[in-house]
N, CA and C atoms as a LAMMPS dump frame, in Angstrom:
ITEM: TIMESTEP
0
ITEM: NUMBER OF ATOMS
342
ITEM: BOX BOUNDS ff ff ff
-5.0000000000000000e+02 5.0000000000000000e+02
-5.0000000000000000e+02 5.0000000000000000e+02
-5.0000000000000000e+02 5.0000000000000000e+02
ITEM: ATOMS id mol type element x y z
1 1 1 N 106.467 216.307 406.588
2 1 2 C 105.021 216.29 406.507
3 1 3 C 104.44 216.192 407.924
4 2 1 N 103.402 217.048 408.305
5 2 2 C 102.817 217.44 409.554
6 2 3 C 101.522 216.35 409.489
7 3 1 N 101.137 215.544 410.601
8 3 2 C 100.016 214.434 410.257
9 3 3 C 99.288 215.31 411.537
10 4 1 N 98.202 215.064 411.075
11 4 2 C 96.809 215.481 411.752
12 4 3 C 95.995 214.395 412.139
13 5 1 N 96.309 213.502 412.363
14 5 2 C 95.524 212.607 413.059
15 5 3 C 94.883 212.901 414.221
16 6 1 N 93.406 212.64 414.768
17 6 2 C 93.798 213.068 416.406
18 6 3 C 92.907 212.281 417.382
19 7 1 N 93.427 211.857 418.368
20 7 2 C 93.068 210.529 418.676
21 7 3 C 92.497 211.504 420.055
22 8 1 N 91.634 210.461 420.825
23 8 2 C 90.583 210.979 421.682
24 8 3 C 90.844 210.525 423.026
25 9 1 N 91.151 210.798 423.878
26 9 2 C 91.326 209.766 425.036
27 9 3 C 90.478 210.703 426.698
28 10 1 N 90.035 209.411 427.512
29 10 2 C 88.683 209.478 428.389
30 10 3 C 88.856 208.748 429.019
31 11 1 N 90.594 208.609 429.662
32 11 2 C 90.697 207.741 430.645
33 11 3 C 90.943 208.96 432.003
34 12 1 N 91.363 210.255 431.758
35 12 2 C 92.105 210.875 433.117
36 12 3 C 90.872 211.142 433.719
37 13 1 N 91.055 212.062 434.536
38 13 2 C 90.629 212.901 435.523
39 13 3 C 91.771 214.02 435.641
40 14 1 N 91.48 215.538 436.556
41 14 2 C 92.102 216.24 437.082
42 14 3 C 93.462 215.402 437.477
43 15 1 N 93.611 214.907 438.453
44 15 2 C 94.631 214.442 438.918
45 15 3 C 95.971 213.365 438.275
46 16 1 N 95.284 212.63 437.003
47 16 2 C 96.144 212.003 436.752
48 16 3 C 96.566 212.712 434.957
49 17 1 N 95.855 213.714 434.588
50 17 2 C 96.05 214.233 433.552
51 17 3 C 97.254 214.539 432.894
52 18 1 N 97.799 215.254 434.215
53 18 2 C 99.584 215.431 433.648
54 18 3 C 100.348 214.369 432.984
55 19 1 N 99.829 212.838 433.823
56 19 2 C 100.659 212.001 432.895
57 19 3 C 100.888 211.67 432.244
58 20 1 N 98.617 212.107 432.029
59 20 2 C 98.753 211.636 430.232
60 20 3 C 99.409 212.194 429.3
61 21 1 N 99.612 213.666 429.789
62 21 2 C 100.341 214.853 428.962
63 21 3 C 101.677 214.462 428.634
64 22 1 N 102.23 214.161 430.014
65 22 2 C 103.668 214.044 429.502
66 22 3 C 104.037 212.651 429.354
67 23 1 N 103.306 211.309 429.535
68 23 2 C 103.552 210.207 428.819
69 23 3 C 102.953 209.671 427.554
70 24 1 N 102.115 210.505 426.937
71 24 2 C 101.547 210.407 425.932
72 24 3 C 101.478 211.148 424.643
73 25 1 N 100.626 212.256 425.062
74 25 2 C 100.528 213.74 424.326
75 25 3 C 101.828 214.283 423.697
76 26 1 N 102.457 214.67 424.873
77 26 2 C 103.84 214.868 424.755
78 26 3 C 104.799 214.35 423.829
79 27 1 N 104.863 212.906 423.693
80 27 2 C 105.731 212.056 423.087
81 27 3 C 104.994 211.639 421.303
82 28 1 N 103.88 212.465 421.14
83 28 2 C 103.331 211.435 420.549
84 28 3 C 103.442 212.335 418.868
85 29 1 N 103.179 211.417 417.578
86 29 2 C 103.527 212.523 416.594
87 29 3 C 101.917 213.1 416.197
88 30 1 N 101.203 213.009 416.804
89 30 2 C 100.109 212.983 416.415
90 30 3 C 99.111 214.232 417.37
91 31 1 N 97.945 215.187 417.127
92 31 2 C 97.579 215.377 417.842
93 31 3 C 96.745 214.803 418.474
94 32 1 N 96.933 214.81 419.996
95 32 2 C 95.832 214.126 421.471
96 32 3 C 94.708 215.182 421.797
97 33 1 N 93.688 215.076 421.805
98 33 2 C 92.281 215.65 422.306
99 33 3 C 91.939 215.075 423.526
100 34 1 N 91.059 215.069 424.229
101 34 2 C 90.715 214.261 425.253
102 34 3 C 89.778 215.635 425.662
103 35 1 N 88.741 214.311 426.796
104 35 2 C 87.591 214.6 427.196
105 35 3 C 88.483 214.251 428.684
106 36 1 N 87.913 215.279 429.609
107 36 2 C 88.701 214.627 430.896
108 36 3 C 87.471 215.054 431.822
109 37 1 N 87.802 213.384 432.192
110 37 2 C 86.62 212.947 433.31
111 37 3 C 86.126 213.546 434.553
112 38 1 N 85.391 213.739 434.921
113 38 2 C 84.64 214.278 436.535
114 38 3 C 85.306 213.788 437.47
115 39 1 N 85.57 212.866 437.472
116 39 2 C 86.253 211.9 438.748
117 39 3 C 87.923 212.916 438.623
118 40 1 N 88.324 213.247 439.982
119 40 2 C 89.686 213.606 439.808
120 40 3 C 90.527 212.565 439.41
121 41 1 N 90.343 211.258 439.861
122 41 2 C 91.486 210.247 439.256
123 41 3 C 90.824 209.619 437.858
124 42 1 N 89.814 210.072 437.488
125 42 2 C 89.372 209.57 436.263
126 42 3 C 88.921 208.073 436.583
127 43 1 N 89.464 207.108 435.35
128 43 2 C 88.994 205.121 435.476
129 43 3 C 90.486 204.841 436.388
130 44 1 N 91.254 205.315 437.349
131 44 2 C 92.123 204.912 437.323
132 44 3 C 92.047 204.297 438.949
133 45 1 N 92.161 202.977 439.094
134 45 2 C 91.636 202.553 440.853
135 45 3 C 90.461 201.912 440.727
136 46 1 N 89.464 202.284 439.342
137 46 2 C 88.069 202.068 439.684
138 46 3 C 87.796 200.084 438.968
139 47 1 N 86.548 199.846 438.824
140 47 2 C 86.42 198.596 438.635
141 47 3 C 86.443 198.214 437.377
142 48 1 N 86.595 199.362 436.657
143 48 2 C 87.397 198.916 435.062
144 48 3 C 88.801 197.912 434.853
145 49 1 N 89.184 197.957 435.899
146 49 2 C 90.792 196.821 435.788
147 49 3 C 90.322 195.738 436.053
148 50 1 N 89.203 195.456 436.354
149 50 2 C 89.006 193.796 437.149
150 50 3 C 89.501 193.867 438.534
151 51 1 N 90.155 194.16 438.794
152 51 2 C 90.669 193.993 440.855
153 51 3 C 89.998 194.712 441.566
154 52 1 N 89.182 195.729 441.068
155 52 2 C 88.702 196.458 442.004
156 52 3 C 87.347 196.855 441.704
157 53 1 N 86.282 196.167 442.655
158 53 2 C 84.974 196.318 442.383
159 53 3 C 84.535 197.768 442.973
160 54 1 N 83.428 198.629 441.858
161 54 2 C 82.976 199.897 442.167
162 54 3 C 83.799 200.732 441.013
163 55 1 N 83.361 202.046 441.257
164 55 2 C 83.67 202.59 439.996
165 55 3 C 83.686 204.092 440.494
166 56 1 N 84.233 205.26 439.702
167 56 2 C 84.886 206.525 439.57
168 56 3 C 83.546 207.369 440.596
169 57 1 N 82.653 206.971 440.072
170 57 2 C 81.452 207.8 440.679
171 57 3 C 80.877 207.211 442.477
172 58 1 N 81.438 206.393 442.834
173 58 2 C 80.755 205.843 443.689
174 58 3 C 80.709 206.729 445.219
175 59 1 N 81.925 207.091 444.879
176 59 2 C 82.052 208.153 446.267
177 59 3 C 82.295 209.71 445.557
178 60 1 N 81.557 210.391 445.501
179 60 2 C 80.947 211.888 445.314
180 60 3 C 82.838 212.375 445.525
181 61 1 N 83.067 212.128 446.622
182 61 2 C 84.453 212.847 447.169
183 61 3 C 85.328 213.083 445.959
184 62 1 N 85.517 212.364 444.995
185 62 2 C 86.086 211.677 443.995
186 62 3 C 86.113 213.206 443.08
187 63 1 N 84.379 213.816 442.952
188 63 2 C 84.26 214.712 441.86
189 63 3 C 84.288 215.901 442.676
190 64 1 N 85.329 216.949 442.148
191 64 2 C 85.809 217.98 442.279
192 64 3 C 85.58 219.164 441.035
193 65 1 N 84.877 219.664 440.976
194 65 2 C 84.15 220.511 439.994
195 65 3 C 85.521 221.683 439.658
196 66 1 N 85.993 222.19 440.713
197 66 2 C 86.835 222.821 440.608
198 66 3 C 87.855 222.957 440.461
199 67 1 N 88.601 221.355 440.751
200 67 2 C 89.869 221.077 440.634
201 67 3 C 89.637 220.729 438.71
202 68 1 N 88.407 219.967 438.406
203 68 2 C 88.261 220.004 437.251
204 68 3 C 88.535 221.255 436.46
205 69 1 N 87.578 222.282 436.576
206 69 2 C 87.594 223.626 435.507
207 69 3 C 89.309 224.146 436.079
208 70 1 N 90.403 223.946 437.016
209 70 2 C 91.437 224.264 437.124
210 70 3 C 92.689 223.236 435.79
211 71 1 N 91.854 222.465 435.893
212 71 2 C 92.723 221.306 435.017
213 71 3 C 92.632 221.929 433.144
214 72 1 N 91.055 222.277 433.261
215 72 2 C 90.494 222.171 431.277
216 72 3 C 91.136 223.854 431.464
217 73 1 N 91.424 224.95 432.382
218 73 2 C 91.748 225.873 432.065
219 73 3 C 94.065 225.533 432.383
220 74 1 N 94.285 224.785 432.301
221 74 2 C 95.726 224.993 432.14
222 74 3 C 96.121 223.811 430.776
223 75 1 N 94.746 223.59 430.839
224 75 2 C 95.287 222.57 429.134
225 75 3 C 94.223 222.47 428.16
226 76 1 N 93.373 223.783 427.969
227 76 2 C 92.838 224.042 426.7
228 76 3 C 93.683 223.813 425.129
229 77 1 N 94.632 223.314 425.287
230 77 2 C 94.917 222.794 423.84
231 77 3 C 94.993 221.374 424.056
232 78 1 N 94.406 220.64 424.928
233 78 2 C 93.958 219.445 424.509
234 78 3 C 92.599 218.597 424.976
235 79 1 N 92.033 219.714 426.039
236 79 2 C 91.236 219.337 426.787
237 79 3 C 89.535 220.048 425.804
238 80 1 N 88.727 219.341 425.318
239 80 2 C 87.733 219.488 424.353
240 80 3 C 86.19 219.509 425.228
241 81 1 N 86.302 218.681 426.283
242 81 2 C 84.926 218.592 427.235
243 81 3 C 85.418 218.086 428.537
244 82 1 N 84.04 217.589 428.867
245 82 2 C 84.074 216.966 430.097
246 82 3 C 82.936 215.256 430.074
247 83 1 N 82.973 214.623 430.899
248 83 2 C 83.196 213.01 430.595
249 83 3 C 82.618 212.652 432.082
250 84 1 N 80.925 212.263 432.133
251 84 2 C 80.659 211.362 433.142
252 84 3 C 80.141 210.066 432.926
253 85 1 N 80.762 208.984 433.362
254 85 2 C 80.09 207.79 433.216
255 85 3 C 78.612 207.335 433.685
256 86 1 N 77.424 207.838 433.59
257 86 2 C 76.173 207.358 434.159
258 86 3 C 75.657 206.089 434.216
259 87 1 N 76.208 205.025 435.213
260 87 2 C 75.318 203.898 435.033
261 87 3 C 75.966 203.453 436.796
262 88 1 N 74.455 202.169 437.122
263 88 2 C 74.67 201.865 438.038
264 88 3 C 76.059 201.354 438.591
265 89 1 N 76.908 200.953 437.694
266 89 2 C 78.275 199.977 438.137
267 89 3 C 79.664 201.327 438.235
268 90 1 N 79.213 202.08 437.992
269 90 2 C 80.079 203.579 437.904
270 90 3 C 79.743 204.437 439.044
271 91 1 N 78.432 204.656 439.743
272 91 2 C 77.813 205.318 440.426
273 91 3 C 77.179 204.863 441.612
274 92 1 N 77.961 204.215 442.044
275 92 2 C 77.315 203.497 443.715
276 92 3 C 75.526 202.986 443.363
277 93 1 N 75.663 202.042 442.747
278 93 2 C 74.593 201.439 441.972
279 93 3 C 73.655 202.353 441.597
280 94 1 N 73.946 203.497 441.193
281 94 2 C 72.895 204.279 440.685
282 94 3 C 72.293 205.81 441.473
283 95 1 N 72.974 205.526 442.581
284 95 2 C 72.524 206.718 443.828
285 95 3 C 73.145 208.042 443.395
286 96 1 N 74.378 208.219 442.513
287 96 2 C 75.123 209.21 442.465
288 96 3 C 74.947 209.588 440.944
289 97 1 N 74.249 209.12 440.54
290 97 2 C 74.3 209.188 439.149
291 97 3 C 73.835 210.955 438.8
292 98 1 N 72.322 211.124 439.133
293 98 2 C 72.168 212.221 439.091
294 98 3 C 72.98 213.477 439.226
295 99 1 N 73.51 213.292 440.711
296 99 2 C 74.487 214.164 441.24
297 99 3 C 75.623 214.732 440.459
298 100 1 N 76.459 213.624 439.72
299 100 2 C 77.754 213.318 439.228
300 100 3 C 77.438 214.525 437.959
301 101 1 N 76.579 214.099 437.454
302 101 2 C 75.872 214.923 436.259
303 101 3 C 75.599 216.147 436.314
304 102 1 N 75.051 216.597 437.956
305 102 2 C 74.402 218.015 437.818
306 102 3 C 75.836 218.799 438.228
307 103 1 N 76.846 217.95 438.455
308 103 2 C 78.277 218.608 439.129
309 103 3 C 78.54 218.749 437.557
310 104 1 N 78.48 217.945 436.584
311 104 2 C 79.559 218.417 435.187
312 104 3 C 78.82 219.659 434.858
313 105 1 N 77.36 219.084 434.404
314 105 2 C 76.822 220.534 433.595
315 105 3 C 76.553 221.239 434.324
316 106 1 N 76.115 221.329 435.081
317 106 2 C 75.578 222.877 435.686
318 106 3 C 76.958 223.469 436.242
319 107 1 N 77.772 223.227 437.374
320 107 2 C 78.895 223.547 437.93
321 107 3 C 80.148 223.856 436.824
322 108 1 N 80.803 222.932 436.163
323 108 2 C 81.6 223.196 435.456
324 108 3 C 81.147 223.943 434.266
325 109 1 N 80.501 223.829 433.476
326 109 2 C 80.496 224.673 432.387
327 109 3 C 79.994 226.028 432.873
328 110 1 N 79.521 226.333 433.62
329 110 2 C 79.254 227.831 433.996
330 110 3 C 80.119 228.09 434.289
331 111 1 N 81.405 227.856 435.567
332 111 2 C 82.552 227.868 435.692
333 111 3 C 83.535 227.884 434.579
334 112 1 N 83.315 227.175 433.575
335 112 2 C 84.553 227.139 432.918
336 112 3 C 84.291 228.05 431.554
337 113 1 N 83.131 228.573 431.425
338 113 2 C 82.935 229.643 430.459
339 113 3 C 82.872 231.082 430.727
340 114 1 N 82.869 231.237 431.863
341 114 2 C 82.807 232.643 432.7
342 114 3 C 83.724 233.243 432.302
């Protein structure tokens, strides 16, 4: 019996995606979807762990529009959207917020539907 479950995950980015693939996705009996984040390293470093104050958005450098639409085009069977965190504690108290945003929608989805 084939289970269809399918669980959602919105922790990667470009860069750490593969792992999720092959430590997760990969192994798992279930299908994985995921939304993968703007940030190339996704929550991973950022102030979601507790040790490290600041967050995915704080330094612009972080979002790579292109390394993104390179990532959702080599793993369209699990990759469903794209994922920005908007709030001051994510976004260098709020300065990048806009930005972070006009990089997903406008940049990537024109890019990644072309």
């Amino acid at each position: 019996m084939q289970r269809y479950c399918i669980i959602f995950l919105l922790l990667s980015g470009a860069t750490t995606f593969p792992g999720l693939r092959k430590f997760i996705a990969d192994k798992s009996q279930t299908r994985v979807l995921s939304l993968l984040h703007i940030a190339a390293h996704g929550l991973a470093a950022t102030g979601c762990t507790g040790w490290v104050k600041g967050g995915e958005c704080d330094s612009l450098n972080q979002v790579n529009s292109e390394l993104c639409v390179e990532c959702i085009n080599q793993n369209r069977d699990m990759i469903v959207g794209v994922k920005v965190r908007l709030s001051a504690s994510a976004a260098n108290d709020g300065v990048n917020e806009k930005e972070a945003f006009r990089l997903v929608f406008i940049r990537n989805f024109i890019l990644w539907y072309v």
